[in-house]
N, C-alpha and C positions, 0 to 999 in steps of 0.2 A: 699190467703194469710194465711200461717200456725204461728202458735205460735214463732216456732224457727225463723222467719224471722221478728217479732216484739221484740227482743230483748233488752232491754236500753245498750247502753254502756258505760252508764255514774253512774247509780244505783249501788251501791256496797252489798254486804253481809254483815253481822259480827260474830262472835263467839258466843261462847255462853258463853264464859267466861266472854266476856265483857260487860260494867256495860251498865244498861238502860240511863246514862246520853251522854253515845255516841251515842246510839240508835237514840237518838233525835236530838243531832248534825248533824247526816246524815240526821237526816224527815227533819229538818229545812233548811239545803242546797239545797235538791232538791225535797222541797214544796210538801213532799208525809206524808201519816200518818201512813204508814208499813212502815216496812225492814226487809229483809229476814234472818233467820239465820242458818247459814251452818257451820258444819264443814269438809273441805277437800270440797267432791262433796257429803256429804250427810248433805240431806236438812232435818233441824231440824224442821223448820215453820216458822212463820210470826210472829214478835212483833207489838206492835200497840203503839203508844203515848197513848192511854186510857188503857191500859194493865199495862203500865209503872208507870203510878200514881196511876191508882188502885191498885198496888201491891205490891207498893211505891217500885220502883228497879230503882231508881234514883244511888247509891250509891253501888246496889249489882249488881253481876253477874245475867244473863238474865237466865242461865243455871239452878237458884235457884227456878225458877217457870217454868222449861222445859216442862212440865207437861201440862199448861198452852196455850204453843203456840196452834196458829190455822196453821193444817196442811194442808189447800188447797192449790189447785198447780193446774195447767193443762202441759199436756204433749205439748212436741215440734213436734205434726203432728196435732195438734186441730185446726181447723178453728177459725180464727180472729172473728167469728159471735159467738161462744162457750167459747172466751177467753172473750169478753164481757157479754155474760151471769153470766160466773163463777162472775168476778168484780162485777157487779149490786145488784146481789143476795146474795151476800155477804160482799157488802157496799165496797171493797179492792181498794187501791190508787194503790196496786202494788201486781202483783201476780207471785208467781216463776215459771219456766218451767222447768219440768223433762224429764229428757228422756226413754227409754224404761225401762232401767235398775233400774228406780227413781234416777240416779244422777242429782245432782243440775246442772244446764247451763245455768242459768242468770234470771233475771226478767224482766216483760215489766211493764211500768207503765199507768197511765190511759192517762197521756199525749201523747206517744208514741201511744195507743189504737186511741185514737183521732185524731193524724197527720195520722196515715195510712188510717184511713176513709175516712180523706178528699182527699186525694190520689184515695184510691180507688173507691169514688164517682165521680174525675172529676169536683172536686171545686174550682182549682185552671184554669180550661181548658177555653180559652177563649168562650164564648157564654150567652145566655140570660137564664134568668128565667121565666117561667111563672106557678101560680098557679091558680088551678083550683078547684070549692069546688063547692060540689054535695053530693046527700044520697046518701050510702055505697051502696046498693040496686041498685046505675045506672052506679056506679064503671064497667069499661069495658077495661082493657087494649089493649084489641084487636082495639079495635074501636078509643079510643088514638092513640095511634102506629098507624094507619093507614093513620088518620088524621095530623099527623105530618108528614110522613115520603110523604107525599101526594104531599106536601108543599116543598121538598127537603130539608128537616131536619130529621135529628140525634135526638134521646134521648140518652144522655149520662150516667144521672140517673135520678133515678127517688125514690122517696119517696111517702110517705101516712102518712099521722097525723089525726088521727080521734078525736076528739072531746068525752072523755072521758062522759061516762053517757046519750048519744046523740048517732043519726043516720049521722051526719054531719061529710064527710069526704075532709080534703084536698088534693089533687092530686099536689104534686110539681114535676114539669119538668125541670131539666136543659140540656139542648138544646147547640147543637154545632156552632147555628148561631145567631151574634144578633142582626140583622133584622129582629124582628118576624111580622110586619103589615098582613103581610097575612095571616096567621097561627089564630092570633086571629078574624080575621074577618071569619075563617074557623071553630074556635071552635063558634062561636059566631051565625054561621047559621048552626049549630046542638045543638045549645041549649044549650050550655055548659056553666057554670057564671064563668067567669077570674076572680076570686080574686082581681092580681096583678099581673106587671109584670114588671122585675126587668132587665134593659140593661144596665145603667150606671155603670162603674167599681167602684165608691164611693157605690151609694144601693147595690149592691151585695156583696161587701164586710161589709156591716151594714148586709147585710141577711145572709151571710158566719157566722158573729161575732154570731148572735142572735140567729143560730142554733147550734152553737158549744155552747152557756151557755146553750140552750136547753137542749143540749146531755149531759153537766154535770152534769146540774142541776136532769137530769134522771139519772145517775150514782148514784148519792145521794152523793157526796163525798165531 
């Protein structure tokens, strides 16, 4: 999944002529705290709501503090895993995508970043959850995978959330079937501690919700 195929089609630009009170009319419509500013297909940079008030450009052109914008962008061939990086590390509700030339070709927003993850993790794919937590040290994908696939199941995706300052790692599985009795009774006589596990379409959607505020809350935005 490349940058150019996470697009918003809904995120607009603005000038640079125009005042910071519209700036913020567009953050407020669609609940982001950048907006990119272009003129034509050349990309000037990113305004912030906190750029705005600090700089008090409520009433003046944005153009007035040009100076000022923050110029990060990632190009439209970057990995979805690279356009998340840029975001996090740089706090951005919304980052613009250049193309080779550095013309401007739209933004994607952390929303947009979000819905393609759960896409491309297979969250929306009918099957179960199970997690699994064990020291980092016994972490074994091979030996997972094997045990799973053992049992005549798929991993779809699969994630790891370690336990910040700690050797304590989760192993989250979501699984293409969800009948897992045997699967755990599998992990269970190789010693492996089930956490949880999650088949009803209400809990998986409570664990859909709770790792997507996860992931924002990691975004920092």
């Amino acid at each position: 999944m490349l940058a150019e195929n996470l697009i918003s089609e809904v995120v607009p630009s603005i000038k640079g002529s125009e005042k910071g009170q519209k700036a913020l009319s567009w953050m407020d419509v669609f609940r982001v705290s950048h907006i990119p500013v272009v003129e034509g297909t050349n990309y000037l940079g990113m305004v912030s709501d906190k750029m705005i008030y600090d700089l008090d450009l409520l009433d003046k052109p944005i153009e007035t503090e040009i100076d000022k914008l923050n110029t990060s962008h990632v190009h439209k061939d970057q990995h979805i895993f690279e356009v998340a990086i840029v975001m996090y590390k740089l706090k951005l509700s919304v980052v613009a995508v250049l193309d080779a030339d550095h013309y401007y070709l739209g933004a994607i927003t952390l929303y947009d970043l979000a819905r393609r993850f759960a896409r491309l993790f297979s969250l929306q794919e009918i099957g179960g959850v199970v997690i699994l937590e064990m020291n980092v040290n016994d972490y074994s994908l091979a030996q997972i995978s094997q045990i799973v696939e053992s049992n005549d199941i798929k991993i779809l995706s699969l994630f790891l959330n370690r336990t910040p300052g700690t050797s304590n790692l989760d192993v989250i599985l979501k699984l293409d079937k969800e009948d897992l009795s045997p699967l755990i009774q599998a992990f269970m006589r190789y010693d492996y501690n089930v956490k949880a596990v999650y088949l009803d379409h209400t809990m998986l959607n409570d664990l859909y919700k709770d790792r997507f505020d996860q992931f924002m809350k990691f975004m920092n935005i």
